[in-house]
PARO-712823 format. One record per residue (C-alpha): x negated, y negated, z negated; residue number from 1. Coordinates in Angstrom, 2 decimals. Layout:
N
REC | X | Y | Z | NUM
...
END
This chain:
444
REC | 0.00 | 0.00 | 0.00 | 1
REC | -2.79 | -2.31 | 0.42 | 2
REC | -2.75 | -5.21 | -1.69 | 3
REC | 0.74 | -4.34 | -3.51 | 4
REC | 1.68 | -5.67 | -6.67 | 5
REC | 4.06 | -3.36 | -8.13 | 6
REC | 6.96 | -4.63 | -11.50 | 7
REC | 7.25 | -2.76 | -14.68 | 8
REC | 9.99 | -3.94 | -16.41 | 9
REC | 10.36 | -2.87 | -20.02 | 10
REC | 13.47 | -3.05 | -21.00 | 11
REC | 14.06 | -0.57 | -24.28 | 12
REC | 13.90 | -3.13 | -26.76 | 13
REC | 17.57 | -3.37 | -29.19 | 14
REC | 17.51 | -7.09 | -29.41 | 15
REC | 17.90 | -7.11 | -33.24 | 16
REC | 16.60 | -10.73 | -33.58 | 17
REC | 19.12 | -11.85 | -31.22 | 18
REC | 21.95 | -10.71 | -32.49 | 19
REC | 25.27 | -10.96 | -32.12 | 20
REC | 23.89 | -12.28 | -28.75 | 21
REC | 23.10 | -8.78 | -27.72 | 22
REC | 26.89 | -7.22 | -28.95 | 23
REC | 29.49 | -6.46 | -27.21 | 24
REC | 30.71 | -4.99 | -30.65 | 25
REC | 29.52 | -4.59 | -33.80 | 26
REC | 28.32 | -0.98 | -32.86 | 27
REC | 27.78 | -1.55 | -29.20 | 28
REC | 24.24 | -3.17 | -28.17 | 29
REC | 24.20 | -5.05 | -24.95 | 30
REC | 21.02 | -4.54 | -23.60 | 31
REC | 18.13 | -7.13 | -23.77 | 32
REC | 17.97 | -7.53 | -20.30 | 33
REC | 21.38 | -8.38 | -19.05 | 34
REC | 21.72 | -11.09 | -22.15 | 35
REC | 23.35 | -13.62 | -19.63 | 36
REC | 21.45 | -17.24 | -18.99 | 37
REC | 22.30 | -20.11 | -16.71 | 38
REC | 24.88 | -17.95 | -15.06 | 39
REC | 22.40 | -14.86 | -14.15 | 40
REC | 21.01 | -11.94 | -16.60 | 41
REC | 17.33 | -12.26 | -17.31 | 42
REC | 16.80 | -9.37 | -15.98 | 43
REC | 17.93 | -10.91 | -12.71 | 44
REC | 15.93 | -13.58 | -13.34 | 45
REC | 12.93 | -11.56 | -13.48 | 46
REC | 13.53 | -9.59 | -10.30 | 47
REC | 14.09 | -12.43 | -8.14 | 48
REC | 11.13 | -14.75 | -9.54 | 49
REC | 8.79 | -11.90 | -8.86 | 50
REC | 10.34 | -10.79 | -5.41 | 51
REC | 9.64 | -14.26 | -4.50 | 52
REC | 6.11 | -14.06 | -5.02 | 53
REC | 5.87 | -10.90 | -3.14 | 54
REC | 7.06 | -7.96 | -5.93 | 55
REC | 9.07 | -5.23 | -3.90 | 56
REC | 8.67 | -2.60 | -5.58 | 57
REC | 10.29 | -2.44 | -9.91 | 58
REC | 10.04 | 0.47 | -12.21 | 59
REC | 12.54 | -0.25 | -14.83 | 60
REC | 11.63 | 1.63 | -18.09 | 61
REC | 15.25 | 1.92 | -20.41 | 62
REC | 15.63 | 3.39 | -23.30 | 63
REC | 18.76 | 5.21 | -24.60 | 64
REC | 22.54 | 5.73 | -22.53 | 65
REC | 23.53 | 2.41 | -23.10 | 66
REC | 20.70 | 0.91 | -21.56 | 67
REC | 20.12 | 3.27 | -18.43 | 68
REC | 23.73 | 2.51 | -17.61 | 69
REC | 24.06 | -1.04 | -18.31 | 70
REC | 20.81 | -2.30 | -16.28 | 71
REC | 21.64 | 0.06 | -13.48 | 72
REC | 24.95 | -1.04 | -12.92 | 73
REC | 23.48 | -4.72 | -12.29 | 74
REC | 20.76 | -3.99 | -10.68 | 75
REC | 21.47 | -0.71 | -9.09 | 76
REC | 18.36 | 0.37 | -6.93 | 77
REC | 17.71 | -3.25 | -5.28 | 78
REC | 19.65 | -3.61 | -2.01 | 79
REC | 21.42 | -6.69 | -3.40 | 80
REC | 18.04 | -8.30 | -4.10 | 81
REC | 15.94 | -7.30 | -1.26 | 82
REC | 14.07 | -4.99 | -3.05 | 83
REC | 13.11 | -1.17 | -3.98 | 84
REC | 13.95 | -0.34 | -7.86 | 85
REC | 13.35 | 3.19 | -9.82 | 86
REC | 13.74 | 3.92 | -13.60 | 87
REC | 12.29 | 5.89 | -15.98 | 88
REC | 14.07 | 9.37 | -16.86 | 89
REC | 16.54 | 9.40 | -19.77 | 90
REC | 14.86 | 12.76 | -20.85 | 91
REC | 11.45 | 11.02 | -21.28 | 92
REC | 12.79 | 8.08 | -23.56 | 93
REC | 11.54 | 10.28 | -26.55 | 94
REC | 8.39 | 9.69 | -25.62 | 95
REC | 8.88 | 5.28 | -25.35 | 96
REC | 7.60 | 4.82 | -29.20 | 97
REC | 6.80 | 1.17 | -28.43 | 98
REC | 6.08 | -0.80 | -25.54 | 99
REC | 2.72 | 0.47 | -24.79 | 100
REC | 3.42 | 4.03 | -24.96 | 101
REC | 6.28 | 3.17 | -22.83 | 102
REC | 3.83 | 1.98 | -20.61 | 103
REC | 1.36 | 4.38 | -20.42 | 104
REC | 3.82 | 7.32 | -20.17 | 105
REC | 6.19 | 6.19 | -17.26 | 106
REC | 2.40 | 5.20 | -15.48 | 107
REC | 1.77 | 8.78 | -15.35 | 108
REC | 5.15 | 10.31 | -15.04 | 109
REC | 5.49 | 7.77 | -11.84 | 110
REC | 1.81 | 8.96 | -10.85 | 111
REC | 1.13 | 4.75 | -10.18 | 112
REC | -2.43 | 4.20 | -9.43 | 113
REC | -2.57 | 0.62 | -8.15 | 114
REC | -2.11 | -2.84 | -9.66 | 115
REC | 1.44 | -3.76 | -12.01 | 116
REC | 2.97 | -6.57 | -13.21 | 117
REC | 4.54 | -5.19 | -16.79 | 118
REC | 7.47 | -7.70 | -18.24 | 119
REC | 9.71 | -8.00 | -21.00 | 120
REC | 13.09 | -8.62 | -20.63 | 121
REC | 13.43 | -11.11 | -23.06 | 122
REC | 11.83 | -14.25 | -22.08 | 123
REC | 11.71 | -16.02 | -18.80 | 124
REC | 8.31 | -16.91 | -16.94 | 125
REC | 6.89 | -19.86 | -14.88 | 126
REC | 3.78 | -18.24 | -13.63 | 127
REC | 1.70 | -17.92 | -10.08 | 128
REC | 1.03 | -14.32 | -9.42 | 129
REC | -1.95 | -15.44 | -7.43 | 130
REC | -3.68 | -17.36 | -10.16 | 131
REC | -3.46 | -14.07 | -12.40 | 132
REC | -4.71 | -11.75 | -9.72 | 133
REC | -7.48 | -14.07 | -9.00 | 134
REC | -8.72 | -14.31 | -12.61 | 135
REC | -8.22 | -10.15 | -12.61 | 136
REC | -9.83 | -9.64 | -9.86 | 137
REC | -12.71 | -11.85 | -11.22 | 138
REC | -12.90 | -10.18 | -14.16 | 139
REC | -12.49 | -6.70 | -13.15 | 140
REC | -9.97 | -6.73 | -15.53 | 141
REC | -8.40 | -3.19 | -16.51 | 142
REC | -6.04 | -5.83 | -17.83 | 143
REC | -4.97 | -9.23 | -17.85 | 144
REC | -2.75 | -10.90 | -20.81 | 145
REC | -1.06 | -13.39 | -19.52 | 146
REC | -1.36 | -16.61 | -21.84 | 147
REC | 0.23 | -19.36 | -23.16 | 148
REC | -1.56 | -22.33 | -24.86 | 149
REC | -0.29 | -23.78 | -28.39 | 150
REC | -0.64 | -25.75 | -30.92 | 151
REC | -2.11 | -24.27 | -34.38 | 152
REC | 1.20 | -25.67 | -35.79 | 153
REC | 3.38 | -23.68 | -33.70 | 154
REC | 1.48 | -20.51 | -33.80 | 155
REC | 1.39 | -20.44 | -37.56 | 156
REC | 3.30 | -17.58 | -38.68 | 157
REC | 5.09 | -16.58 | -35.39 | 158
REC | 2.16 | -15.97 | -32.72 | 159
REC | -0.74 | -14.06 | -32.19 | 160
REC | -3.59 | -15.87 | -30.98 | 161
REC | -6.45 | -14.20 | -28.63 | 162
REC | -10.02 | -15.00 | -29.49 | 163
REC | -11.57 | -15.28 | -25.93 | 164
REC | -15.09 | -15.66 | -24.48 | 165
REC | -16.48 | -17.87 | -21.81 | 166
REC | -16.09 | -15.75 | -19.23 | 167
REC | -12.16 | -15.48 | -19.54 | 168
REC | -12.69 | -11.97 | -21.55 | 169
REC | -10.74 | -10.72 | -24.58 | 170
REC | -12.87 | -10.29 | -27.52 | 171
REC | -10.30 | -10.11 | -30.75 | 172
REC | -6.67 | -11.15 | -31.42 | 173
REC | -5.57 | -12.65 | -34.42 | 174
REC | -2.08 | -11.56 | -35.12 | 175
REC | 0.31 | -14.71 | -36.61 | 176
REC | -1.90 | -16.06 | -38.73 | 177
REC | -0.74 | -18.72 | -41.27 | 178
REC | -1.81 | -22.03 | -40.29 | 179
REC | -4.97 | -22.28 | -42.93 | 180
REC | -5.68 | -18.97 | -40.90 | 181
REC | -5.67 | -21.06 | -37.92 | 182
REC | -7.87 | -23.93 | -38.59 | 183
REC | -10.56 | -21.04 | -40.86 | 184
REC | -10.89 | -19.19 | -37.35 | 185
REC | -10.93 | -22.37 | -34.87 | 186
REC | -12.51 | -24.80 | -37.06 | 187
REC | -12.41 | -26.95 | -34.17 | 188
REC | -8.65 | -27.37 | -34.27 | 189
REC | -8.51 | -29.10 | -37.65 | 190
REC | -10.90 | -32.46 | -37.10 | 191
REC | -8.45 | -35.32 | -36.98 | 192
REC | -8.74 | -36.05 | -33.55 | 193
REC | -8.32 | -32.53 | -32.19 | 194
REC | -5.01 | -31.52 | -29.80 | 195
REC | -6.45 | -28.87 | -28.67 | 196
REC | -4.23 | -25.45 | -28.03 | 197
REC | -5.35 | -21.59 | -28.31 | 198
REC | -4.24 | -18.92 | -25.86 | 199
REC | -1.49 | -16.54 | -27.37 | 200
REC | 0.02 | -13.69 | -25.22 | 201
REC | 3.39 | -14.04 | -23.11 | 202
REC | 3.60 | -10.36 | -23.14 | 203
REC | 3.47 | -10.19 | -19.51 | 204
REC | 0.32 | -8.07 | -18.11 | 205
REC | -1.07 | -7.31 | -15.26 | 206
REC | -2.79 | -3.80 | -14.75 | 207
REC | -5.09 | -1.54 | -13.20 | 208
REC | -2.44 | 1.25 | -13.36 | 209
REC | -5.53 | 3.67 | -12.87 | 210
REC | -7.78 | 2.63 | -15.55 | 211
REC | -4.95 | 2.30 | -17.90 | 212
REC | -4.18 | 6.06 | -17.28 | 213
REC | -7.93 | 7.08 | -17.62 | 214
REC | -7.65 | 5.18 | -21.08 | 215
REC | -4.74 | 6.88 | -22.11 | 216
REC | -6.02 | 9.94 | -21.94 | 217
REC | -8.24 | 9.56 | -24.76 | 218
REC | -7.53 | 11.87 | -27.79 | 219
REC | -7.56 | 9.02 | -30.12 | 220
REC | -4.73 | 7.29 | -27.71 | 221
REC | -3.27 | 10.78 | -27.01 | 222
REC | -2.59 | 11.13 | -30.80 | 223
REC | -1.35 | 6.86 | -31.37 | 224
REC | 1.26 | 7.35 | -27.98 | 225
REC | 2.97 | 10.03 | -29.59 | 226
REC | 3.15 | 8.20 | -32.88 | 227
REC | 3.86 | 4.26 | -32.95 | 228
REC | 2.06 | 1.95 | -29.53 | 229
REC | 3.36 | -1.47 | -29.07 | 230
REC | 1.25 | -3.65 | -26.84 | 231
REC | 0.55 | -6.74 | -28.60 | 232
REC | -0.51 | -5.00 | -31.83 | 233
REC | -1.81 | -1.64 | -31.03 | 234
REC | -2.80 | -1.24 | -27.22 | 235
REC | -4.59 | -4.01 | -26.30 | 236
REC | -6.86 | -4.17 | -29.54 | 237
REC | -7.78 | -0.75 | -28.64 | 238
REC | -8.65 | -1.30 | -25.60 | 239
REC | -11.18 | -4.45 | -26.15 | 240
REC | -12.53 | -2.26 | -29.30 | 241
REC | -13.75 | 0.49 | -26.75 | 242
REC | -14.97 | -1.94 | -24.69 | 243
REC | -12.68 | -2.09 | -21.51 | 244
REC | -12.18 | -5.44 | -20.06 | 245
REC | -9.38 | -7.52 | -20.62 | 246
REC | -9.06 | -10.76 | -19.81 | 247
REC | -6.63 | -13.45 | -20.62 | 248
REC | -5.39 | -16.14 | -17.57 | 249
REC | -2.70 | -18.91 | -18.16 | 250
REC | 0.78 | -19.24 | -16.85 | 251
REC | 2.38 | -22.18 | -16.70 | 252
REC | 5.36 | -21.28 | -19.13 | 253
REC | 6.68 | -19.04 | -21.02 | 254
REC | 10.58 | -19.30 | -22.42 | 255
REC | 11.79 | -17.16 | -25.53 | 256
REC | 14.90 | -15.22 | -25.72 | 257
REC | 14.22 | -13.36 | -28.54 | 258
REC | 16.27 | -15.26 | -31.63 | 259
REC | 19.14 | -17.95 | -30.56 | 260
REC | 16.99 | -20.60 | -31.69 | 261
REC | 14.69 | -19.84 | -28.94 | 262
REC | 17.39 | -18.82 | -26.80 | 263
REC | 18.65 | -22.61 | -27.23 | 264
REC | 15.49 | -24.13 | -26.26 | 265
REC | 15.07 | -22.20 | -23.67 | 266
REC | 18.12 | -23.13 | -22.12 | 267
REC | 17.27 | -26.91 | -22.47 | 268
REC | 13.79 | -26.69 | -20.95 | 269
REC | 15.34 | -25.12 | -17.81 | 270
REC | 18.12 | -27.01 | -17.58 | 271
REC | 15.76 | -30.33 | -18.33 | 272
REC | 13.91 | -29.07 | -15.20 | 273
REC | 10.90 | -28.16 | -16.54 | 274
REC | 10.96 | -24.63 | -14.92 | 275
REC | 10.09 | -25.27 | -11.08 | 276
REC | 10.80 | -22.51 | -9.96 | 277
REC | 14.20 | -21.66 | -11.75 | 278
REC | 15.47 | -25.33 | -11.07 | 279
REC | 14.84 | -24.73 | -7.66 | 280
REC | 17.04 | -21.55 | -7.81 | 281
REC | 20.18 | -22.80 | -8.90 | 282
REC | 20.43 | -25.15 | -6.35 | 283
REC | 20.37 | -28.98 | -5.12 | 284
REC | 22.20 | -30.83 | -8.62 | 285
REC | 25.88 | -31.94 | -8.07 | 286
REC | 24.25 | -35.30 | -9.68 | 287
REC | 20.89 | -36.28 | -9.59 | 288
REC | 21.25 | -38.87 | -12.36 | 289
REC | 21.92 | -37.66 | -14.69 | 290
REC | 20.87 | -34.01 | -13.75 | 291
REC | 23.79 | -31.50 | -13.90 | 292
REC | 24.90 | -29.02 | -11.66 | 293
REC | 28.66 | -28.18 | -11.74 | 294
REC | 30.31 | -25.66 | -9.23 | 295
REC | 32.91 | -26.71 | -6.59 | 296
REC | 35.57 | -25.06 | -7.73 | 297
REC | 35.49 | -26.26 | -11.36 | 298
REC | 35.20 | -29.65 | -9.54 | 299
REC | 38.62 | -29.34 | -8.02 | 300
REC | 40.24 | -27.33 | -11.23 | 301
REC | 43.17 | -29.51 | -12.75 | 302
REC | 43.38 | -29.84 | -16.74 | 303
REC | 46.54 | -28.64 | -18.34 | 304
REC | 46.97 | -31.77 | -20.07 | 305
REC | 46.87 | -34.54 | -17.26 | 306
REC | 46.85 | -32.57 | -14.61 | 307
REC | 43.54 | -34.25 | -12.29 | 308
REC | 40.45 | -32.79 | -11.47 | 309
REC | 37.34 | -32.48 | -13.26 | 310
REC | 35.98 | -34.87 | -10.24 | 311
REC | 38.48 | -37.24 | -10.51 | 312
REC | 38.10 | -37.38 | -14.54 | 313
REC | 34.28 | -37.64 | -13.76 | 314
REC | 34.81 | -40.47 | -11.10 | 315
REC | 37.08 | -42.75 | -14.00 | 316
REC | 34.49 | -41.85 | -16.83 | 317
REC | 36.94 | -40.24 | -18.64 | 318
REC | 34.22 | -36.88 | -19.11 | 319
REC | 30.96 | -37.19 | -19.63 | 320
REC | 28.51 | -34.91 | -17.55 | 321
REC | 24.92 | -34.83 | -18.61 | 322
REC | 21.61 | -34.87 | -18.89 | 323
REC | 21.26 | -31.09 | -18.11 | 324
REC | 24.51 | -29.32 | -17.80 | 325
REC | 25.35 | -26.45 | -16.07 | 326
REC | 29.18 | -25.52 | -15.24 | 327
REC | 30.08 | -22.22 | -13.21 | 328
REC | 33.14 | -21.32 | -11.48 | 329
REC | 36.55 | -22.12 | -12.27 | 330
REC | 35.95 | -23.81 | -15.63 | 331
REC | 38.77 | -26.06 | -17.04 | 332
REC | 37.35 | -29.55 | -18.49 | 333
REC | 39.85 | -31.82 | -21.08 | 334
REC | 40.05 | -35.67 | -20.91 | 335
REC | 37.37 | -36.84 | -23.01 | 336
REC | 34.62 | -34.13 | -22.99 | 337
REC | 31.48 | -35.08 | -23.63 | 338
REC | 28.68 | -32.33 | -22.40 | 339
REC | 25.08 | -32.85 | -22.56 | 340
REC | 22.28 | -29.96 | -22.38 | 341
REC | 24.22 | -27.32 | -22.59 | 342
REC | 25.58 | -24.33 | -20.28 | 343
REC | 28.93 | -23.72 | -19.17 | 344
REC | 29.61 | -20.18 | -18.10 | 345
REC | 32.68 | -19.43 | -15.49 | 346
REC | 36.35 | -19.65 | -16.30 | 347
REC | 35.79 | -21.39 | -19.85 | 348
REC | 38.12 | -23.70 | -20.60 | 349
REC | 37.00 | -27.26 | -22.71 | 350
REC | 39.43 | -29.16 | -24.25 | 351
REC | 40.68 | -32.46 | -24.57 | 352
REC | 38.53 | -34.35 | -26.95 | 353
REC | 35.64 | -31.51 | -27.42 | 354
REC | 31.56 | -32.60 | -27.71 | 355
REC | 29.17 | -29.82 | -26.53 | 356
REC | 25.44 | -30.63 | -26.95 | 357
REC | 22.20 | -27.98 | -26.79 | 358
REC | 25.10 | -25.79 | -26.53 | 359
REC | 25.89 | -22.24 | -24.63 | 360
REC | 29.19 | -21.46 | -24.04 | 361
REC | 29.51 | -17.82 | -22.68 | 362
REC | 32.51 | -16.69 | -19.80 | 363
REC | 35.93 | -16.74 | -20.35 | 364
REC | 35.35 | -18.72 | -23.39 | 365
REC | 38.21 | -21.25 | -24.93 | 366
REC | 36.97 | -24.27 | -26.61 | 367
REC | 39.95 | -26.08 | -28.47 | 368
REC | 40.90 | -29.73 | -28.56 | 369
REC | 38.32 | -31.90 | -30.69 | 370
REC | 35.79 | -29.05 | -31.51 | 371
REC | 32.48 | -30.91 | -32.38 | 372
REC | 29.58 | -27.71 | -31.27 | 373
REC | 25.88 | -28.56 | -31.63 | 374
REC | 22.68 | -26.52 | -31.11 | 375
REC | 25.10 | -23.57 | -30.93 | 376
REC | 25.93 | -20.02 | -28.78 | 377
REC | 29.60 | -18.95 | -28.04 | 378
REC | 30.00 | -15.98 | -26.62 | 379
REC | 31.86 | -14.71 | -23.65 | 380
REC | 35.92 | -14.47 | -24.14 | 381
REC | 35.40 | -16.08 | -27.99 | 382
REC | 38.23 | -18.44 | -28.94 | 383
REC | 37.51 | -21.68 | -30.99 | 384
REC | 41.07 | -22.81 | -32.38 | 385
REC | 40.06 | -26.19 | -32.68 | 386
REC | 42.41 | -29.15 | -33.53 | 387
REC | 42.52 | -32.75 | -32.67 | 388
REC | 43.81 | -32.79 | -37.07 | 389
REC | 41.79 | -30.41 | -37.81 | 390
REC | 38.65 | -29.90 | -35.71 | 391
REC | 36.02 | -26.76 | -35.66 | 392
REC | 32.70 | -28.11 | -36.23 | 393
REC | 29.59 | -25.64 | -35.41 | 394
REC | 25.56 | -26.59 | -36.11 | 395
REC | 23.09 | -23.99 | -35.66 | 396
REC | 25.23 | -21.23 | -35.46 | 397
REC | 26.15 | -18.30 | -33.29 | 398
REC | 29.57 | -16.62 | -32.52 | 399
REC | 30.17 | -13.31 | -30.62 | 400
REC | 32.17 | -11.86 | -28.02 | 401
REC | 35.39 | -12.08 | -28.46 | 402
REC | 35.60 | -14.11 | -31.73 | 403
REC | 37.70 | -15.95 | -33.05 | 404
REC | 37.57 | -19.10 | -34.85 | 405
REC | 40.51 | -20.65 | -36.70 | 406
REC | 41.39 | -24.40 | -36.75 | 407
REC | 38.87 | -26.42 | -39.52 | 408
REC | 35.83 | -24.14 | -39.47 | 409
REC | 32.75 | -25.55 | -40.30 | 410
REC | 29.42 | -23.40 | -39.95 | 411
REC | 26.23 | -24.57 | -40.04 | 412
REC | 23.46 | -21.40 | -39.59 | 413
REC | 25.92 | -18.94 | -39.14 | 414
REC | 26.18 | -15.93 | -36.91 | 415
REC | 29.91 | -14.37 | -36.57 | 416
REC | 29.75 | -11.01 | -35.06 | 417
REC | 31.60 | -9.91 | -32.07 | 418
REC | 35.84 | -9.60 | -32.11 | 419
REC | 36.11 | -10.73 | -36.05 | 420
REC | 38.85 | -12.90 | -36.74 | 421
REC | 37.12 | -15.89 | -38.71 | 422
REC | 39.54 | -17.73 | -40.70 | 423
REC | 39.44 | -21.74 | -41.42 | 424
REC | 35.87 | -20.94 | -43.80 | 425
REC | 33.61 | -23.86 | -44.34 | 426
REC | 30.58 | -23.98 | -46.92 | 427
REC | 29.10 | -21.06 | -46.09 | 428
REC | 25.02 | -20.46 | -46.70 | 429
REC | 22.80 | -21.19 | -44.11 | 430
REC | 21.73 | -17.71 | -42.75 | 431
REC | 25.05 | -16.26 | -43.15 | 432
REC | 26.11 | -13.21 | -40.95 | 433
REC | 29.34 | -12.27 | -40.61 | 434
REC | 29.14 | -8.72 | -39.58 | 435
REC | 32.61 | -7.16 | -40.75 | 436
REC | 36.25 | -8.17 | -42.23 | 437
REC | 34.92 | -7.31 | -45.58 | 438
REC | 31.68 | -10.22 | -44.94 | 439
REC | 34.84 | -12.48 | -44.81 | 440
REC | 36.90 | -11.60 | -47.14 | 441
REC | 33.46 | -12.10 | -49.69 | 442
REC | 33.42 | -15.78 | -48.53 | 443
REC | 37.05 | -16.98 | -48.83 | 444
END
């Protein structure tokens, strides 16, 4: 195949941190991949960013029914995207004890001997395949780490950080240090004047499919794949301890999808245009200033309380549209919406009255009249009962699929869990989760 690049998505992960984005139900995971975002599942994301830099060829590695089934049915085997798509056998998933011995055990089930991307399915990427097969190549890389730079204040506690030599090599990884850690390892980053970043991993890698094999045949690694191999904390540290070259190269961004705070600023960076490549995706903006893009037929959908358009109410200033907003199809804006950052899935209906900011409201959706919903996540079909009298007001919070949320709630930091009935609750802790009727009936 010459000078193919082949994808390895891996795609087994349950999404706990994410959670109740990643429910359909309280017992029924939605898989990582097809968590929906600006009106596409990363996963779908994933395959078309790579096939545009040449990927035709994906090896999906799933893990467990629920996850063959529900990434197959989007992505079947890659006619709709142009491209050629296998997956790894639901017999083998035993053997997918972390990320790396997912890895190394589909490599040899799939007999690949040539160069991978490997992604997760729970970020998005802004990256130039080129540049990391340049710096690869340079190297002689069994593998590159594809890096992110950031500041010792955002690493602290969250990211591992990659010690790296001159020559673009891995040498040791420092694995979310605290920020003392930080400054103790790179003095350099705590003199006054210093803004300098380190490189932490984006958990995308690209690989000498070969080598990696060779590697993995070591008893040592024989005896870790069969036990507990993630990449991050146990593969690549093995590798650069028995000496095998991997290098780290920059991307140009990296977007979390892991936690709904991430998920949330996420959304804004792409929807604030500062993912090229995605922005160019969805399309020339309905409005350039301020940025939004809003789909024709929610354009010409008529309110149910005075009976114009979205376009007309738009036009008189009677909604406001932006920065960064996304609508899809057939969505039903109220006189007096105010939207700004947020994402708009199809056939949700907004209120009269309602104020959406840094906000993601999932398909199907109902907003009520007057709901106030900040730096917040509903999720597809949930129903917010608002009231102009008696308004819901959500900050920080989450609410699942199918929820519902009766007129006067107030959460700040709360996650509601898929098809509960929430009644009109308000002081609740930050960090609550409402998992079950019997979480409610403790808080009322």
């Amino acid at each position: 195949m010459g000078d193919e690049t082949l994808g390895i998505i891996l795609a087994g992960g349950r999404g706990e941190r994410a959670k109740p984005l990643t429910l359909a139900s309280a017992d029924y995971i939605r898989s990582k991949a097809l968590i929906p975002f600006v009106g596409r599942s990363v996963v779908e994301w994933l395959v078309e960013s790579c096939r545009d830099q040449g990927i035709r060829r994906f090896y999906v590695i799933a893990q467990g029914a629920e996850n063959h089934s529900q990434i197959k049915l989007v992505l079947g085997h890659g006619e709709r995207f142009g491209v050629e798509i296998h997956y790894s056998r639901a017999r083998l998933d035993r053997y997918n004890v972390g990320s790396g011995a997912a890895t190394l055990h589909n490599l040899e089930q799939w007999d690949l001997t040539g160069r991978a991307l490997v992604l997760p399915v729970d970020s998005v990427f802004e990256f130039d395949l080129r540049r990391l097969k340049d710096a690869h190549d340079a190297a002689d890389a069994a593998v590159t780490v594809a890096s992110v730079g950031r500041t010792p204040e955002e690493i602290a506690g969250k990211y591992g950080v990659m010690q790296t030599s001159p020559d673009g090599l891995v040498s040791g990884f420092v694995e979310k240090p605290t920020l003392d850690r930080v400054h103790r390892i790179f003095p350099e980053t705590s003199l006054p004047s210093s803004v300098r970043t380190l490189p932490t991993n984006a958990g995308m890698y690209l690989v000498d499919c070969r080598r990696l094999r060779l590697a993995a045949r070591n008893p040592e690694m024989i005896r870790l794949a069969q036990q507990r191999l993630d990449w991050g904390g146990d593969l690549l540290p093995w590798l650069v301890g028995r000496g095998l070259p991997v290098a780290a190269a920059p991307i140009d961004r990296l977007g979390d999808l892991g936690s709904i705070a991430d998920y949330l600023a996420t959304l804004g960076d792409v929807l604030g245009g500062r993912y090229a490549w995605m922005r160019k995706a969805m399309g020339e903006p309905t409005s350039a200033d301020p940025p939004y893009w809003i789909h024709e037929s929610s354009l010409r959908t008529k309110d149910s309380v005075t009976g114009t358009t979205l376009a007309q109410k738009i036009s008189e200033g009677s909604v406001v549209i932006g920065p960064a907003v996304r609508i899809g199809r057939n969505a039903e804006i109220g006189p007096g919406v105010k939207l700004r950052f947020s994402d708009i899935g199809d056939g949700v209906d907004v209120d009269e009255g309602a104020r959406l900011s840094r906000t993601a409201i999932g398909d199907s959706a109902v907003v009520g009249p007057y709901a106030r919903i900040t730096d917040s996540y509903v999720g597809p079909m949930a129903r917010v009962h608002s009231e102009r009298d008696n308004p819901v007001r959500l900050v920080h919070s989450a609410i699942g699929e199918a929820a519902d949320l009766r007129p006067g709630t107030r959460l700040s930091g709360v996650s509601v869990y898929p098809r509960l009935r929430v009644p009109a609750v308000t002081g609740l802790p930050t960090g609550t989760h409402l998992t079950s009727s019997d979480d409610i009936l403790h808080w009322i």
